[in-house]
N, CA and C atoms as an extended XYZ file, in Angstrom:
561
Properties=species:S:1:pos:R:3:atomname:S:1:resname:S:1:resid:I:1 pbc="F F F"
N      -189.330        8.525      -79.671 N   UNK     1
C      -189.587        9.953      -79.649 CA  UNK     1
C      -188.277       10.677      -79.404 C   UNK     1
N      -188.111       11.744      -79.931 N   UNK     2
C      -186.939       12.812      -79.743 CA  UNK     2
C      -187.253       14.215      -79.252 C   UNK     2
N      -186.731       14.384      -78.139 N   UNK     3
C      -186.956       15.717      -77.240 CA  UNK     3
C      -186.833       16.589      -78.602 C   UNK     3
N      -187.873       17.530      -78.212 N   UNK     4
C      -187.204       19.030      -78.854 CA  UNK     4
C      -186.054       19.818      -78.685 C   UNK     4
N      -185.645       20.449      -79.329 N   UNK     5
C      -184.410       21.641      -78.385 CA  UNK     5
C      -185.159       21.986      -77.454 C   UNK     5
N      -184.333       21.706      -76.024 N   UNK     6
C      -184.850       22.183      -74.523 CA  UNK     6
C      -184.013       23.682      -74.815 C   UNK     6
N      -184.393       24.883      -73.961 N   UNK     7
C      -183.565       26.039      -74.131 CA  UNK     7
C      -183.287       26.050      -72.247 C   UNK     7
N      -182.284       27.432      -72.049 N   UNK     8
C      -181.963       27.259      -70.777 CA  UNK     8
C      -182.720       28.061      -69.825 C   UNK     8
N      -183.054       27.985      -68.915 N   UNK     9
C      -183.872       28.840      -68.036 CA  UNK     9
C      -183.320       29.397      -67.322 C   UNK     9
N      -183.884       30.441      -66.767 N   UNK    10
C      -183.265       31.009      -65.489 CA  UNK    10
C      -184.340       31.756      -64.977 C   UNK    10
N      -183.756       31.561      -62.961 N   UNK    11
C      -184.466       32.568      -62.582 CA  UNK    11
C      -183.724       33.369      -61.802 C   UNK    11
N      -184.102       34.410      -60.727 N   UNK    12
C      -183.014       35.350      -59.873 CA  UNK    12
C      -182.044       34.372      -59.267 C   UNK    12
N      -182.166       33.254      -59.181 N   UNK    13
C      -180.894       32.608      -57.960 CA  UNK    13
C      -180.376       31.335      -59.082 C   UNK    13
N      -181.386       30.574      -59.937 N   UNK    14
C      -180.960       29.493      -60.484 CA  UNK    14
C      -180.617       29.604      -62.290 C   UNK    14
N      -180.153       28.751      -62.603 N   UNK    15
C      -180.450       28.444      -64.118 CA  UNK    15
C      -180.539       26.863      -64.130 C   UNK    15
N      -181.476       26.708      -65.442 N   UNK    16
C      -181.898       24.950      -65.235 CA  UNK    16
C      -181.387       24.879      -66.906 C   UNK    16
N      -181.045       23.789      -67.092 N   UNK    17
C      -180.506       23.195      -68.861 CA  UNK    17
C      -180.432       21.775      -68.651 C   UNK    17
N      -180.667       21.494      -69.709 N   UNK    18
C      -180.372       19.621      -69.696 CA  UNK    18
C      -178.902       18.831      -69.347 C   UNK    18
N      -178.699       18.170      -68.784 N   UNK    19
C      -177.074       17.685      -68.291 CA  UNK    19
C      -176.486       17.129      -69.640 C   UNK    19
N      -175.523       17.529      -69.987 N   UNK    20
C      -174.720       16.790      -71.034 CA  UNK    20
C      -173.153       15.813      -70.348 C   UNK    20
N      -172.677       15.348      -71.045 N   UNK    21
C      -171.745       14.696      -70.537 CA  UNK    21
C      -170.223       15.419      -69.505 C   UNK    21
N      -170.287       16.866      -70.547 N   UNK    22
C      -169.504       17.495      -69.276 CA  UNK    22
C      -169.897       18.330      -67.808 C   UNK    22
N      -171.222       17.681      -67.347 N   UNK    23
C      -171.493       17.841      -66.060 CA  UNK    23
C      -171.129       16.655      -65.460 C   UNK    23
N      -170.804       15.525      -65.733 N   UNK    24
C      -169.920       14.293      -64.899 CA  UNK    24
C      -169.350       14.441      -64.022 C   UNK    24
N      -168.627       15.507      -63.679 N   UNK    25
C      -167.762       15.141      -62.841 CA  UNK    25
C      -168.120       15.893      -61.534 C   UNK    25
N      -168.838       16.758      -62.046 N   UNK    26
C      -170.023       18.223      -60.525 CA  UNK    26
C      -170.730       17.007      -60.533 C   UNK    26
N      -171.701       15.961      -61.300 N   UNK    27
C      -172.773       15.349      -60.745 CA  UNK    27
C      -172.094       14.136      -59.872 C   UNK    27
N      -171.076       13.729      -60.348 N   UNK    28
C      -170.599       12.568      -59.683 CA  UNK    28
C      -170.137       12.789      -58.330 C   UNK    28
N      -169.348       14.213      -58.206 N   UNK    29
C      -168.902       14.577      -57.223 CA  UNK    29
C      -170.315       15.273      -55.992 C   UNK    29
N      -170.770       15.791      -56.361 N   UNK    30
C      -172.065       15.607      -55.641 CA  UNK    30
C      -172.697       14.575      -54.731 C   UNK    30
N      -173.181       13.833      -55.932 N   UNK    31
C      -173.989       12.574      -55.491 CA  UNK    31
C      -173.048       11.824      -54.429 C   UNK    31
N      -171.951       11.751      -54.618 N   UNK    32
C      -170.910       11.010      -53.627 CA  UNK    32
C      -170.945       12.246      -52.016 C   UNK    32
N      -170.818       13.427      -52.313 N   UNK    33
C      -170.971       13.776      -50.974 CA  UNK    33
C      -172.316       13.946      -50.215 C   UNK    33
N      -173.161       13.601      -51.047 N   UNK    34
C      -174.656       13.717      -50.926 CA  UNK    34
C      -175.388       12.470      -50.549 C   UNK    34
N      -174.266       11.030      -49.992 N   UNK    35
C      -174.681       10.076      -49.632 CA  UNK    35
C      -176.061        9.854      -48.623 C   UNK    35
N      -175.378       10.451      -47.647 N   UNK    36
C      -175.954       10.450      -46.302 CA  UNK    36
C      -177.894       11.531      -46.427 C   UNK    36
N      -177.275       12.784      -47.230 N   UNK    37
C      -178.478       13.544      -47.232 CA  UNK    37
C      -179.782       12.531      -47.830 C   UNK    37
N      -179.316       12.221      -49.004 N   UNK    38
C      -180.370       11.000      -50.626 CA  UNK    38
C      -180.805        9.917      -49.249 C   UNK    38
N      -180.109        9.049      -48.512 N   UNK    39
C      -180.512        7.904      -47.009 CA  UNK    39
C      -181.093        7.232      -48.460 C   UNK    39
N      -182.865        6.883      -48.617 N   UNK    40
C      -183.282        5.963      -48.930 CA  UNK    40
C      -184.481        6.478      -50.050 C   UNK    40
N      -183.865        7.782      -49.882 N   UNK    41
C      -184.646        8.604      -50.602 CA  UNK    41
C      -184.531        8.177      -52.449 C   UNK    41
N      -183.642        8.479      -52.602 N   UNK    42
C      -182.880        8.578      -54.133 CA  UNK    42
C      -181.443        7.674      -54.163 C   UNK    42
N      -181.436        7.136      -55.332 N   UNK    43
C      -180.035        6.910      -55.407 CA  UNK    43
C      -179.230        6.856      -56.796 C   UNK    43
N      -178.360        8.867      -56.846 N   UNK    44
C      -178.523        8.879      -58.014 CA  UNK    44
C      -176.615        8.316      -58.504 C   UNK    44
N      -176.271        7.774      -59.863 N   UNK    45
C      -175.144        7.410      -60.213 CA  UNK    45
C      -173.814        8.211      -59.164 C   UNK    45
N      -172.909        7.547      -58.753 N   UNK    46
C      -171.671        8.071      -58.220 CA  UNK    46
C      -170.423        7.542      -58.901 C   UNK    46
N      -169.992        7.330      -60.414 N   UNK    47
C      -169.521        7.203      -61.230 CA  UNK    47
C      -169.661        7.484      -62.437 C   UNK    47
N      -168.768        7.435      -63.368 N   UNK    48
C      -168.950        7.658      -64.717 CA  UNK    48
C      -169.821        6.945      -65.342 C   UNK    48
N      -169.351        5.899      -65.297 N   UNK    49
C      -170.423        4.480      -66.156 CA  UNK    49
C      -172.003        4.594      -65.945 C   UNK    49
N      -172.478        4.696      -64.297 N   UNK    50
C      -173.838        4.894      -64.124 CA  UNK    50
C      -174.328        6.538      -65.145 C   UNK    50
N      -173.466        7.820      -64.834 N   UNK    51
C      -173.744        9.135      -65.429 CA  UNK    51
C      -174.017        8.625      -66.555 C   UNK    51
N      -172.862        8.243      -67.786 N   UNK    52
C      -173.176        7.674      -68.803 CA  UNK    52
C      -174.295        7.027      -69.194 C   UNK    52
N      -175.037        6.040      -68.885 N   UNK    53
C      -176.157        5.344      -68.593 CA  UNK    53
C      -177.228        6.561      -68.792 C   UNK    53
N      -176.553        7.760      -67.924 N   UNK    54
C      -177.971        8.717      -68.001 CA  UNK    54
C      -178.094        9.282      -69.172 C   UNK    54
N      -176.938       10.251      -69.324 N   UNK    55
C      -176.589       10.411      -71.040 CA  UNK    55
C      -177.133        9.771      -72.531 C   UNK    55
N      -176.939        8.259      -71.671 N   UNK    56
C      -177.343        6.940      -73.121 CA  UNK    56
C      -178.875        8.072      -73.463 C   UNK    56
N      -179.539        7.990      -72.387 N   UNK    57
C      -180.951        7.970      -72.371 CA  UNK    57
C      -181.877        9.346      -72.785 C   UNK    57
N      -180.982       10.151      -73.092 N   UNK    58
C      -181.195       11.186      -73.438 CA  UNK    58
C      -181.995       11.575      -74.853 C   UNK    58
N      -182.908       11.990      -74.719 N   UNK    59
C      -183.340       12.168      -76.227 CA  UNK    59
C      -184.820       10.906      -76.794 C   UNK    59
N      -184.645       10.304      -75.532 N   UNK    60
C      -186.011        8.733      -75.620 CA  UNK    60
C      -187.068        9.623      -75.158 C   UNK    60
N      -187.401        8.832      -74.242 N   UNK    61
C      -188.481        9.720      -72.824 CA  UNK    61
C      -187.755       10.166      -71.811 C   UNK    61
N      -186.783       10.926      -72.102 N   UNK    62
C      -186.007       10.932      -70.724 CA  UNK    62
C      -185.428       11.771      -71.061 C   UNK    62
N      -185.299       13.715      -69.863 N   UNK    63
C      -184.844       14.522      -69.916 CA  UNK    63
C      -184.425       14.976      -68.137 C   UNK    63
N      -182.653       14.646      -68.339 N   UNK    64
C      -182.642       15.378      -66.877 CA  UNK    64
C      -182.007       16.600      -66.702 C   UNK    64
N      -181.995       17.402      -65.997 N   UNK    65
C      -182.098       18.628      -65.920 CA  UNK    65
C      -181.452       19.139      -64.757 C   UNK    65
N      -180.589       19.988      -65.358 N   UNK    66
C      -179.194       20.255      -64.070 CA  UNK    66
C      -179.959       21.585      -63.606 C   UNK    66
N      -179.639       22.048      -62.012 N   UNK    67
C      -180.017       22.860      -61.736 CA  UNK    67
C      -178.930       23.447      -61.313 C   UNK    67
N      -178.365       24.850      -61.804 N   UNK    68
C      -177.137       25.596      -61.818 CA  UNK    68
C      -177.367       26.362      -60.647 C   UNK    68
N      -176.417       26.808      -59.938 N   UNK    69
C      -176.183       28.247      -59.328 CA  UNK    69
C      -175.652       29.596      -59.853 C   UNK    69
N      -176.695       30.510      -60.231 N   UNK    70
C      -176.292       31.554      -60.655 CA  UNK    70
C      -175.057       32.552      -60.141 C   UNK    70
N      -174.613       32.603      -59.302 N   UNK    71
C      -173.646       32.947      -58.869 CA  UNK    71
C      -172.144       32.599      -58.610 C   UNK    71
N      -172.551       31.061      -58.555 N   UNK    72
C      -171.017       30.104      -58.447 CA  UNK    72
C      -171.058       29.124      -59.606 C   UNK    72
N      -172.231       29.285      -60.383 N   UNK    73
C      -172.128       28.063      -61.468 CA  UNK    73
C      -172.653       26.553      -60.989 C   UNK    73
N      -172.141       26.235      -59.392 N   UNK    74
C      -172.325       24.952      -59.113 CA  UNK    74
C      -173.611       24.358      -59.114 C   UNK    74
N      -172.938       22.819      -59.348 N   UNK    75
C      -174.817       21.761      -59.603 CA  UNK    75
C      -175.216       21.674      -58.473 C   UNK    75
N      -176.571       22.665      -58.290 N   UNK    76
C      -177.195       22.326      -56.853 CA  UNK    76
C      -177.947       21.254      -57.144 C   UNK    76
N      -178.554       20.309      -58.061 N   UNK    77
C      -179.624       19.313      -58.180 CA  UNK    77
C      -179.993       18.732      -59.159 C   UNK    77
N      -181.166       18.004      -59.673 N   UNK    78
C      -181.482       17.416      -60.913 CA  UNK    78
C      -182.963       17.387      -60.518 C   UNK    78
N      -183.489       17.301      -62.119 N   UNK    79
C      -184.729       17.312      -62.022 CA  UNK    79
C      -184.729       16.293      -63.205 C   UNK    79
N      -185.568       15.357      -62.921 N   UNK    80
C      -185.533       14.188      -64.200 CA  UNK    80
C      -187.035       13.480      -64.462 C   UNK    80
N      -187.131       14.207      -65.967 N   UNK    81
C      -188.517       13.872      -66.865 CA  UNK    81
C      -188.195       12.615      -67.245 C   UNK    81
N      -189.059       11.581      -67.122 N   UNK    82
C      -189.094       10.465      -67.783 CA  UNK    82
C      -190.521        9.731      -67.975 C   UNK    82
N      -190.067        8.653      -68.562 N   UNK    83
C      -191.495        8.487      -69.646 CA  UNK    83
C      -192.593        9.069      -69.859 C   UNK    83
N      -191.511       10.281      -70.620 N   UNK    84
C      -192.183       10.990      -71.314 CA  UNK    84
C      -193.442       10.420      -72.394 C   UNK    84
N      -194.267       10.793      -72.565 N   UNK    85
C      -195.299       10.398      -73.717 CA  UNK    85
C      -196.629       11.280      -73.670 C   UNK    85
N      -196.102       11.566      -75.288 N   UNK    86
C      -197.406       12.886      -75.602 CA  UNK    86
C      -198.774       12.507      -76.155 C   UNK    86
N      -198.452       12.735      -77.026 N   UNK    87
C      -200.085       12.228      -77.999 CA  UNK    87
C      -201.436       12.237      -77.501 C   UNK    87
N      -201.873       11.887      -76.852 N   UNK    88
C      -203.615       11.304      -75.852 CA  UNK    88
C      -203.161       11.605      -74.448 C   UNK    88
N      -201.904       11.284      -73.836 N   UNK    89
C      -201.282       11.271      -72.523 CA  UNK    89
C      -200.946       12.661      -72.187 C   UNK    89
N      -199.594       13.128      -72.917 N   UNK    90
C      -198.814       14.016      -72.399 CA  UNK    90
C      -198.490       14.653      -71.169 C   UNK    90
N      -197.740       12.986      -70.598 N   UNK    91
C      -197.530       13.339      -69.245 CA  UNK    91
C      -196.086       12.860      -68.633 C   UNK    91
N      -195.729       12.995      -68.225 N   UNK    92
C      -194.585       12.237      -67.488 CA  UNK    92
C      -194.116       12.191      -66.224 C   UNK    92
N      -193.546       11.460      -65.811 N   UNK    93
C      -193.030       11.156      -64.381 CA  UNK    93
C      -191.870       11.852      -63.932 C   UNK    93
N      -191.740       12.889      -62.838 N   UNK    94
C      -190.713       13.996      -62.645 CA  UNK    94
C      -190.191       13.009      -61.004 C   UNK    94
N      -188.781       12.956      -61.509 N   UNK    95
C      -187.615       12.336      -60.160 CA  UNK    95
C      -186.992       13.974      -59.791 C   UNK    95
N      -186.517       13.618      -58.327 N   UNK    96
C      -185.493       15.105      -58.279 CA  UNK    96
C      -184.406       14.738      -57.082 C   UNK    96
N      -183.403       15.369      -57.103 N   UNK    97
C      -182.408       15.336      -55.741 CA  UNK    97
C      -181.903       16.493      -55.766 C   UNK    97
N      -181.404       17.202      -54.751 N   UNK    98
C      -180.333       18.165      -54.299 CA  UNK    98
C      -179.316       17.695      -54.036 C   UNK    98
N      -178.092       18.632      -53.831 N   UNK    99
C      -176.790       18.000      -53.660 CA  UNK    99
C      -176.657       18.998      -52.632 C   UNK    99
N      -175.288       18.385      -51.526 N   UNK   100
C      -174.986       19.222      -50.412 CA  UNK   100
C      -173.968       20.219      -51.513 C   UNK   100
N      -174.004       21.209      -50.751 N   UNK   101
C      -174.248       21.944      -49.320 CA  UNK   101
C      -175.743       22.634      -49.997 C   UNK   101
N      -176.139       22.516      -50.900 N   UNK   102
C      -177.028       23.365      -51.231 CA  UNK   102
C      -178.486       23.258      -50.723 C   UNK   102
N      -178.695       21.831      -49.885 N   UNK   103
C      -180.478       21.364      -49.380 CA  UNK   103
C      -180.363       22.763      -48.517 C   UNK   103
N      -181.983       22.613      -48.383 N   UNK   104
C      -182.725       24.076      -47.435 CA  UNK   104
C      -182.471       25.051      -47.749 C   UNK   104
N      -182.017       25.394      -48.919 N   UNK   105
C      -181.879       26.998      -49.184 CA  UNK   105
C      -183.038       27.664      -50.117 C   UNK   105
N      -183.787       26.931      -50.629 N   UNK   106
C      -185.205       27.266      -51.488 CA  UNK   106
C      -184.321       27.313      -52.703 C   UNK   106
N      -183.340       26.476      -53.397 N   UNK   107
C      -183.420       26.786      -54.250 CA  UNK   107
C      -183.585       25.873      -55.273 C   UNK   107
N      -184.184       24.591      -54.472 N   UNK   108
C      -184.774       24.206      -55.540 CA  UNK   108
C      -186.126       23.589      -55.729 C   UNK   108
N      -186.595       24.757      -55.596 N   UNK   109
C      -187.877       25.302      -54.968 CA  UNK   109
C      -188.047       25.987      -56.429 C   UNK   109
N      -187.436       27.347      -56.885 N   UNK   110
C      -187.023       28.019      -58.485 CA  UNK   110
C      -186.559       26.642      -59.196 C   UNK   110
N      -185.921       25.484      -59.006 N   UNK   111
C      -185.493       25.117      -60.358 CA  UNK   111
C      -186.623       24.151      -60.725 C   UNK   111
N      -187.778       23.758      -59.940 N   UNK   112
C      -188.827       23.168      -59.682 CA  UNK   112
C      -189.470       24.273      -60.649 C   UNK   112
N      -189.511       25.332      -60.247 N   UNK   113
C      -190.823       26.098      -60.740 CA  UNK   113
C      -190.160       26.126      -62.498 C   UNK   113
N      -189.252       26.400      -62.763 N   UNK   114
C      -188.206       26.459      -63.689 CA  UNK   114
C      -188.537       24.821      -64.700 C   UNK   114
N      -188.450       23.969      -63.894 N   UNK   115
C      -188.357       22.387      -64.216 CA  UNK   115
C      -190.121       22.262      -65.363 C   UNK   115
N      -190.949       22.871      -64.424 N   UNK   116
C      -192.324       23.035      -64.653 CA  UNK   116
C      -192.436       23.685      -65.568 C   UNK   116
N      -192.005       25.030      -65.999 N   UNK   117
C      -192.238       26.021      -67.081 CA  UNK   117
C      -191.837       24.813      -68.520 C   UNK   117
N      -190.817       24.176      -68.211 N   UNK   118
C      -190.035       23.385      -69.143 CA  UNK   118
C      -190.959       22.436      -69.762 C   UNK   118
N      -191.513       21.927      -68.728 N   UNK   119
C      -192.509       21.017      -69.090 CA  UNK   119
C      -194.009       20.821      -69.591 C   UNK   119
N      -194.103       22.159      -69.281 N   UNK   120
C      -195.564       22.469      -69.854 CA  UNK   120
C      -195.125       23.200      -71.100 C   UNK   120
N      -194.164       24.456      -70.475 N   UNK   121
C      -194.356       25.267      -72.061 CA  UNK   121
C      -193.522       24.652      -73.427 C   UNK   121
N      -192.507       23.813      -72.706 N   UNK   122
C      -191.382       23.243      -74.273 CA  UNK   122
C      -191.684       22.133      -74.221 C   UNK   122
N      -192.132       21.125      -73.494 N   UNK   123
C      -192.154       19.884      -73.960 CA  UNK   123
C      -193.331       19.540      -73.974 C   UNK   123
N      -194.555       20.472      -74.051 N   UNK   124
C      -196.135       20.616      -74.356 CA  UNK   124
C      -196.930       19.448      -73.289 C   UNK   124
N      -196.003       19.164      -71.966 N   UNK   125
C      -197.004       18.089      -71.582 CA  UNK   125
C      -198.379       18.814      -70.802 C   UNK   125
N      -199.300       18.134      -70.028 N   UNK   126
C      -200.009       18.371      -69.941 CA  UNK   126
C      -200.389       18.103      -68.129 C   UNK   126
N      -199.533       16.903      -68.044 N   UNK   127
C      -199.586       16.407      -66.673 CA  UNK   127
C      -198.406       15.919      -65.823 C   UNK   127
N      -197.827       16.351      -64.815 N   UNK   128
C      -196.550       15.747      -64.355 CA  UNK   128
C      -196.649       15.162      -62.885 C   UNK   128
N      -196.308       13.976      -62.912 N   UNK   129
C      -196.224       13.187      -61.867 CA  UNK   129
C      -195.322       13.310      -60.865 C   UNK   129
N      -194.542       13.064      -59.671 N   UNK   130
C      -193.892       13.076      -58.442 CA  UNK   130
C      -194.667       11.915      -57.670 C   UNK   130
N      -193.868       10.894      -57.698 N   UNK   131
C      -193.832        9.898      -56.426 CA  UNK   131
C      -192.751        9.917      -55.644 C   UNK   131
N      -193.316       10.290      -54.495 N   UNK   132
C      -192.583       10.434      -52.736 CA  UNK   132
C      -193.149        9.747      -51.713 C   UNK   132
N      -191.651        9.183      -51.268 N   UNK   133
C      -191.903        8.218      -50.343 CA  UNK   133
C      -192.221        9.102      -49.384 C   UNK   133
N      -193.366        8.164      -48.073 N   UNK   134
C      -193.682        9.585      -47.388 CA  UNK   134
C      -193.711        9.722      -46.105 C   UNK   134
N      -192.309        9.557      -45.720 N   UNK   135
C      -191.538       10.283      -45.459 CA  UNK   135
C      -190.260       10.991      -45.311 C   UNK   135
N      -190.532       11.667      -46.510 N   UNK   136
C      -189.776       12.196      -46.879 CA  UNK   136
C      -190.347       14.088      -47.044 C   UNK   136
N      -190.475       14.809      -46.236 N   UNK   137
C      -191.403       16.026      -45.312 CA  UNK   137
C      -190.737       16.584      -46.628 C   UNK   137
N      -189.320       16.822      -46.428 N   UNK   138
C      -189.419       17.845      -47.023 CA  UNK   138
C      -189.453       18.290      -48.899 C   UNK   138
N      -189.565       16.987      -49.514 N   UNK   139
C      -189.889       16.621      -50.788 CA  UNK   139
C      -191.401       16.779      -50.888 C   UNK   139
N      -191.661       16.411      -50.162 N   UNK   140
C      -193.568       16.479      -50.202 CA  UNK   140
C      -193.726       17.970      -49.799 C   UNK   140
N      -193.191       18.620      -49.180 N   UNK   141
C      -193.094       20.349      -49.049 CA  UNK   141
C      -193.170       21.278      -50.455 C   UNK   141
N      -191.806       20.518      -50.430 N   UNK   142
C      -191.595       21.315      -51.963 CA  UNK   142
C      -192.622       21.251      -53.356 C   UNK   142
N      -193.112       19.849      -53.601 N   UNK   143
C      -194.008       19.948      -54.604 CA  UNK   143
C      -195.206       20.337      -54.147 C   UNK   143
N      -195.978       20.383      -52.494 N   UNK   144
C      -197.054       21.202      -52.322 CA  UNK   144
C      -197.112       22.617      -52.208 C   UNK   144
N      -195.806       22.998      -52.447 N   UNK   145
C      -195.669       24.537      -52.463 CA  UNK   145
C      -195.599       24.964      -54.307 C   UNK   145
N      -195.021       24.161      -54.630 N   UNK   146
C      -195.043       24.549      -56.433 CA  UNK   146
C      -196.809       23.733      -57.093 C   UNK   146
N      -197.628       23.542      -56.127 N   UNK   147
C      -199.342       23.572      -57.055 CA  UNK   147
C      -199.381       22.189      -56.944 C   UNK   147
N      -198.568       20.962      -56.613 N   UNK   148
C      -198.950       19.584      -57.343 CA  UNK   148
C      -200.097       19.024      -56.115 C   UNK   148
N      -200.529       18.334      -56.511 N   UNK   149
C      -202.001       17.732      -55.450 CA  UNK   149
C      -202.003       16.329      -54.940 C   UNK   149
N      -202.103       15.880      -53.985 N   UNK   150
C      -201.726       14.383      -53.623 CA  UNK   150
C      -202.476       13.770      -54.236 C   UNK   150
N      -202.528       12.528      -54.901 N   UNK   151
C      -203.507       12.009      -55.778 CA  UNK   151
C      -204.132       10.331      -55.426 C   UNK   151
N      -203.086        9.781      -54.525 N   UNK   152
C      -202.947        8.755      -54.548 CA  UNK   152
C      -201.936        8.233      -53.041 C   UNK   152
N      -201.784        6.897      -52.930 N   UNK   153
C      -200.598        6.195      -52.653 CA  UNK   153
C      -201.130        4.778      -53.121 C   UNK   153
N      -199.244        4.182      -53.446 N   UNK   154
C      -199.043        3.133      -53.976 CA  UNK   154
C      -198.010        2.458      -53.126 C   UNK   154
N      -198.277        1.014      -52.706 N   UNK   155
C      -197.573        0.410      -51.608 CA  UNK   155
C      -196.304       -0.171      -52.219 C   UNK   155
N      -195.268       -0.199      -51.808 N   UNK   156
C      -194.440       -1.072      -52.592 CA  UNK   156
C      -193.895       -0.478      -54.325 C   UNK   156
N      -193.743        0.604      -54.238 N   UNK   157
C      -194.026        1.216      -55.497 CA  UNK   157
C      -192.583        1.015      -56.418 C   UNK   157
N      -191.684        1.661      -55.780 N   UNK   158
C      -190.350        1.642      -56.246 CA  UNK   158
C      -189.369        1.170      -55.387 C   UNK   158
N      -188.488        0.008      -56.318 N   UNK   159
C      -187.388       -0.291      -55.728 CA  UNK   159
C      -186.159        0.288      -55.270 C   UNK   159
N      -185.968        0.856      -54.245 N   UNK   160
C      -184.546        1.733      -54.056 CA  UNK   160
C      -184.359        1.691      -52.568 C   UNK   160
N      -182.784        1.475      -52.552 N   UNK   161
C      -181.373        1.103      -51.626 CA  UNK   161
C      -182.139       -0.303      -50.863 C   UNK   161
N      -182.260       -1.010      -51.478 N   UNK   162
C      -182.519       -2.761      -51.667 CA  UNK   162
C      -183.947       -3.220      -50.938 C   UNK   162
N      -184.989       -2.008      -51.041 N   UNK   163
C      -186.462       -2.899      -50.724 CA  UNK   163
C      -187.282       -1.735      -51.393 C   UNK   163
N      -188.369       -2.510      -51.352 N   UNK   164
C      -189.505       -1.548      -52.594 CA  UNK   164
C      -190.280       -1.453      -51.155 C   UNK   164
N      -190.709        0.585      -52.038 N   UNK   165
C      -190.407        1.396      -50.753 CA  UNK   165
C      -192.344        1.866      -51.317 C   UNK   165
N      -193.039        2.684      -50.181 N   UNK   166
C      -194.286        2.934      -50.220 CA  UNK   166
C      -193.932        4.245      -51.185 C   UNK   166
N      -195.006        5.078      -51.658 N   UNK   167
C      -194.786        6.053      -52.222 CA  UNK   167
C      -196.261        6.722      -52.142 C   UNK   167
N      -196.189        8.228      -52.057 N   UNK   168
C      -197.493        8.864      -52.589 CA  UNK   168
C      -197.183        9.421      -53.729 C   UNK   168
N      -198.225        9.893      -54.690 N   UNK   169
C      -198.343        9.830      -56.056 CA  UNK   169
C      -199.070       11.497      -55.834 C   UNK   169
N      -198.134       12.529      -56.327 N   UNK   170
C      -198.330       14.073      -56.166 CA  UNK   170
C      -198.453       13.975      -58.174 C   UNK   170
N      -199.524       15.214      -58.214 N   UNK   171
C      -199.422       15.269      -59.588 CA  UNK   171
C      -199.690       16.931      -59.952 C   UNK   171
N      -199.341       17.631      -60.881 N   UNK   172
C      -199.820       18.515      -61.694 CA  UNK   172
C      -200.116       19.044      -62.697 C   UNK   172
N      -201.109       19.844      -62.970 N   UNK   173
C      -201.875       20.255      -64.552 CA  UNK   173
C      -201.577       21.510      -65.030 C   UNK   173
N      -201.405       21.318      -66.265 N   UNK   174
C      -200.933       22.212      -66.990 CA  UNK   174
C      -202.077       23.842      -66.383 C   UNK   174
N      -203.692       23.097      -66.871 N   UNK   175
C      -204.819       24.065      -66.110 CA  UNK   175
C      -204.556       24.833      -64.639 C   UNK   175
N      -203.634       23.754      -63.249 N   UNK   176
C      -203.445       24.175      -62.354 CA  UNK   176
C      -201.958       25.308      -61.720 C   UNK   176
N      -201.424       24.917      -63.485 N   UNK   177
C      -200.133       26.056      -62.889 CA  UNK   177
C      -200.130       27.383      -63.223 C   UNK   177
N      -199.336       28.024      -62.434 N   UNK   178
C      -199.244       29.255      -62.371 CA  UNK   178
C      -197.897       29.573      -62.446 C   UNK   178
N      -197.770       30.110      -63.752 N   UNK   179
C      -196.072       29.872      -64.540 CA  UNK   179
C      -195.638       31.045      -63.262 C   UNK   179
N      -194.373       31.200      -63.214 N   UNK   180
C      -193.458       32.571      -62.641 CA  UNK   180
C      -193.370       33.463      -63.802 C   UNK   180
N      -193.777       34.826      -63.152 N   UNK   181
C      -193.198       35.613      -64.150 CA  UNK   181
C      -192.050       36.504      -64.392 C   UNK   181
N      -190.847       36.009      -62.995 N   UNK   182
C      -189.411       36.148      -63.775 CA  UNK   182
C      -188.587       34.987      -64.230 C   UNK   182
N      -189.558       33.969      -65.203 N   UNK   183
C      -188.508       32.884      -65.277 CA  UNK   183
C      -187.852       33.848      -67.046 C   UNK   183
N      -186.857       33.534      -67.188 N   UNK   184
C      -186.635       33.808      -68.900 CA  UNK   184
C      -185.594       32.742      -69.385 C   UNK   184
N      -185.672       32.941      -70.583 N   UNK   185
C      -184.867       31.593      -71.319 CA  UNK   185
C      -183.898       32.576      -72.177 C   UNK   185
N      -183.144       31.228      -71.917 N   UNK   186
C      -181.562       31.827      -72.633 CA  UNK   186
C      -181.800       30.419      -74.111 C   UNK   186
N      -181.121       30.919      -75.157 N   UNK   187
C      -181.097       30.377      -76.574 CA  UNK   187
C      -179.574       29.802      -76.618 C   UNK   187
């Protein structure tokens, strides 16, 4: 499958667009000072070669999604669609991280709501997943504040920073959202 043209979003504080290869060096530089915040949470590439890797993947089932600062430009975060699949399904599995200095400021809280518009209205899915380990308060905050519903937990779910970790399984419907109405898209 091949993504559609994603377009860029924005809202009063953020803009969201798909990462291309010249965000490498804001994402790399990030993720490296963002060690300590991610703990056991996430663990996203801190080099070229891993970024690359993300890049490869671009355009399969897999769309990640830089979350800008409207004011300074800088990468506050990522939001990452993957296995994607439409047809009977149309659903996919949504990953996310912040980067310092930017956690606790709500703003990506907008690139969430932003992330969502993306996904229902351009990439026509229907259902989006979030598994969080749990505890992790303030990830499970954020998607119960943007509509998603606990659905589940799964023991042992995902492997990350060297043991497979518990997870709850947050989900949302296209029926249950409630788009923003200052998001707008840039062409």
């Amino acid at each position: 499958m091949s993504l559609p043209p994603l377009p860029t979003l924005r809202s009063p504080r953020v803009q969201l667009r798909l990462l291309t290869p010249q965000d490498c060096e804001p994402f790399i530089r990030g993720a490296a000072a963002s060690r300590e915040l991610h703990g056991t949470w996430v663990n996203p590439p801190t080099d070229k070669v891993g970024y690359q890797a993300t890049m490869e993947r671009v355009g399969d089932s897999h769309a990640p999604l830089g979350v800008f600062s409207r004011d300074n430009g800088g990468l506050i975060g990522v939001f990452n669609f993957s296995q994607i699949l439409l047809g009977f399904f149309c659903s996919a599995y949504l990953g996310y991280f912040v980067f310092e200095p930017y956690a606790g400021r709500g703003l990506m809280c907008e690139g969430l709501e932003l992330t969502l518009h993306m996904g229902f209205e351009h990439l026509a899915l229907h259902r989006i997943e979030a598994n969080i380990q749990p505890g992790n308060a303030q990830s499970i905050a954020l998607v119960r504040r943007c509509g998603f519903e606990q659905e589940g937990f799964s023991p042992g779910y995902l492997f990350i920073a060297g043991a497979w970790r518990d997870h709850q399984r947050w989900a949302i419907r296209r029926e249950i959202w409630s788009p923003r109405r200052d998001t707008h898209t840039l062409r």
